[in-house]
TILUM-200086 format. One record per residue (C-alpha): residue in three letters; x, y, z. Coordinates in steps of 0.2 Angstrom, whole numbers, plus 5000, padded with zeros to 4 digits. Example, Ala and Ser with C-alpha at 12.3 -4.5 7.8 and 13.67 -1.06 7.14 Angstrom:
BEGIN
Ala506249785039;Ser506849955036;
//
This chain:
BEGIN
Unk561155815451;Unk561455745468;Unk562655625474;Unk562455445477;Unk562955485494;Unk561755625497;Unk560355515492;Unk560755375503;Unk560655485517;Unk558955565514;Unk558055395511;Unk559155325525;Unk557955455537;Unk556355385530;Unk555655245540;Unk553855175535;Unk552655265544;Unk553755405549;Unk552655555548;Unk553555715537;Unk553355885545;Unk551555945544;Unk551456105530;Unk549956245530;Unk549656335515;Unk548356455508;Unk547756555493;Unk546756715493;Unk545556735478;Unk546556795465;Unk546256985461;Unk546256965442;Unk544656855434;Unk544956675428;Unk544356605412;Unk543756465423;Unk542156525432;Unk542256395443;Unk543556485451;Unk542356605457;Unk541056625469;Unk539456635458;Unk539756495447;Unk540556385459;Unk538956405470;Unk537756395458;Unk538856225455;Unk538356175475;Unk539956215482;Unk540056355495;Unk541256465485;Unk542556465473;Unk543656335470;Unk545756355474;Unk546456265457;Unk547056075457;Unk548556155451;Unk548756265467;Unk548456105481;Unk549455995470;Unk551156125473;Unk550456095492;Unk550855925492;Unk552255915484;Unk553156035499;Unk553455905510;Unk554055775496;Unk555555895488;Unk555955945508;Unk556055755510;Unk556855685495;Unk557855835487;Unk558055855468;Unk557955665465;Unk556255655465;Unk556055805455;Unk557355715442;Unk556455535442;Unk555055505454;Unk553555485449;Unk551655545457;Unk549955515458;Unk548355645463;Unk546655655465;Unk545455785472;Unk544155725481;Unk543255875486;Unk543556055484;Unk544756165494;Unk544056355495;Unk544956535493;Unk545256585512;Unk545356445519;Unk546756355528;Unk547556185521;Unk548656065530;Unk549655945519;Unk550255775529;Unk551355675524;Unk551955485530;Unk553155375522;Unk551855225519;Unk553255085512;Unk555155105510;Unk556454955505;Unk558254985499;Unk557955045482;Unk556155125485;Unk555255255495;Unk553555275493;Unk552655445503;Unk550655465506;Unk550155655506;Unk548155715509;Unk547755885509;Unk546555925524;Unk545356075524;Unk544956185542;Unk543756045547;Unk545055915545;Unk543955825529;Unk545255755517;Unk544955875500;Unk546555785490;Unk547655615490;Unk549055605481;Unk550955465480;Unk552555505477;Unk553855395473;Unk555455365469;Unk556555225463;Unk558155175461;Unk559455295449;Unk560155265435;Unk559155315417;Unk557155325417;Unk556555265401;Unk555555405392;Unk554155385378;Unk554755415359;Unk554555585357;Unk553955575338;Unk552155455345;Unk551955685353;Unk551855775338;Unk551855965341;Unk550356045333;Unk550056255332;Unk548756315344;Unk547056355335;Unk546856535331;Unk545156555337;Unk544556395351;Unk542856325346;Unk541756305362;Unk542156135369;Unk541055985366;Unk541355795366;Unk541455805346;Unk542555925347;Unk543955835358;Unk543455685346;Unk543955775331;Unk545555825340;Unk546555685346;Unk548055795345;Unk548055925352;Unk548956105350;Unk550656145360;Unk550356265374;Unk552356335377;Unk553056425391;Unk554756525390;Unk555256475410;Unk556056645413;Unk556456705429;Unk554956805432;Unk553656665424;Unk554556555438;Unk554456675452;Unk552756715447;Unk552356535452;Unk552956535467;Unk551956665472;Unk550656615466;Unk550856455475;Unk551656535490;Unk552956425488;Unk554456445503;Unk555556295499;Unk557256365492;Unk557756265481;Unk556656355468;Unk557456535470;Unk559056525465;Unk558756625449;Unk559156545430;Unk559556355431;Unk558756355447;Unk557256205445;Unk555456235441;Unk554356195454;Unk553356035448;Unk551656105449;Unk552256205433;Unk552156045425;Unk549956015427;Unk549756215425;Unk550256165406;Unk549356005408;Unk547856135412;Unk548256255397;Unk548456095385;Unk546556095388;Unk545856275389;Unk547256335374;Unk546356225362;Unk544356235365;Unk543456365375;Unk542956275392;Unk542056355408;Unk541756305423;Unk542956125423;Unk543556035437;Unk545455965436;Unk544755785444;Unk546555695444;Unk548655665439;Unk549555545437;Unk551455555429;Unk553255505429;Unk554755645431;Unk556155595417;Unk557355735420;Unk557155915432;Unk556256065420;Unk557656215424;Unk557256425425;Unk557756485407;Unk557356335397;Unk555856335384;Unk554256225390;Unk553156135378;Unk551556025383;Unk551555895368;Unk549455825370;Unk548455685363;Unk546755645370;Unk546755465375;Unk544855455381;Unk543155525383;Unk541655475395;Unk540155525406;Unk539955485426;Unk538555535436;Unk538055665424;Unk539855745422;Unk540955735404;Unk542755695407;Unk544155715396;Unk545755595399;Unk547255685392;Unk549055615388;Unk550455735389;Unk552355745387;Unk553155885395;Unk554755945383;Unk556156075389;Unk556856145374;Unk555856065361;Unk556755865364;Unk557255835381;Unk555655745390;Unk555455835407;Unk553755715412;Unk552555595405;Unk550755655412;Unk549255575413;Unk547755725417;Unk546055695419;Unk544755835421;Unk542755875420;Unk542655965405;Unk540756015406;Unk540055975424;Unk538255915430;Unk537256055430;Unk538356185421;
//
């Protein structure tokens, strides 16, 4: 936890419209195959995009960079965020994350952040947030039951996401090397995550569950990750137990594309609320 002090000072540095230091980032294709064609080339082109598709998951940690330098552990203790990819970012290619404090009072900062692609085209929006201390009300854990994974995932399909308005329990033991992994992965350079066990996760853990509350429970290929939306209730920590409670909360069609709209709770140690998650993806894109 940080001090009231330490807080005060870090907001105190944020004026509206100050801009936060600019952050590139990157991700090479990944040499392993993904589940998710869409994360490469042939699928994702026969899709009309010029190549594979760098995760939601991956641009999200991006923009959270400039957020954690800015606000420190508070934010990942109670701030809230919102995201949306607009259009894709692509293995190879450079990203620059901006970041500009967009309203700030006494009690509240508010930080836009866009994820830009080499031609400077926005690919991803997001705002994060954070309020006053003090104790962040969390939803009742028992409305999130936990439910086994299927043994064998039937083949997704708008009945089959009907049928299943809970969900299975993805779970991840957050060892050291699950957390450094990440950070790898997301070529993360931010301290603050390295320290080893109690160290916390990086909050782009948090929607790579979201993710696996989806593709643990039906078979599902190519999806898009569309948008997030979600409230930190208390900072997930290296050597604690993760479990993604799921309901889904809705089903629909636009331009051709199926969505799913999931509702997640993020657990530590199977009772301690760690993030209420709103996650919103294309289960079964036009064209697919």
């Amino acid at each position: 936890m940080i001090t009231d002090r330490e807080e005060s000072r870090a907001l105190e540095a944020l004026a509206p419209g100050a801009e936060l230091p600019v952050y590139e980032a990157f991700a090479t294709m990944p040499a392993d195959p993904s589940e998710n064609k869409v994360h490469e080339d042939g699928v994702a082109q026969a899709l009309g995009f010029r190549g594979a598709l760098v995760p939601g998951v991956t641009v999200y940690a991006w923009m959270t960079h400039p957020v954690v330098a800015a606000l420190g552990p508070a934010w990942l203790e109670r701030g809230t965020f919102s995201v949306r990819f607009a259009k894709p970012v692509y293995f190879g290619e450079r990203a620059t994350i901006r970041a500009t404090v967009a309203d700030r009072t006494d009690e509240t900062v508010s930080i836009a952040v866009r994820a830009l692609d080499a031609a400077g085209a926005t690919c991803a929006t997001a705002t994060m947030a954070l309020s006053p201390g003090g104790p962040v009300p969390a939803p009742a854990g028992d409305a999130y039951p936990a439910a086994p994974l299927p043994a064998e995932r039937p083949l997704v399909s708008r009945d089959v996401l009907a049928a299943r308005t809970v969900l299975g329990t993805p779970e991840l033991a957050l060892d050291d090397a699950a957390a450094r992994a990440f950070i790898e992965r997301v070529r993360e350079t931010l301290p603050r995550y390295a320290a080893g066990a109690g160290s916390p996760a990086h909050p782009g853990i948090y929607l790579d569950l979201a993710n696996r509350a989806l593709s643990r429970n039906v078979r599902v290929s190519p999806w898009i990750h569309v948008e997030s939306q979600g409230r930190h209730l208390g900072p997930a920590r290296v050597g604690e137990r993760l479990e993604m409670r799921a309901k889904v909360a809705g089903l629909f069609e636009k331009k051709g594309n199926e969505f799913v709209e999931l509702d997640l709770l993020l657990l530590a140690e199977g009772s301690r609320p760690v993030a209420s998650i709103r996650h919103v993806a294309i289960y079964r894109p036009r064209g697919a």
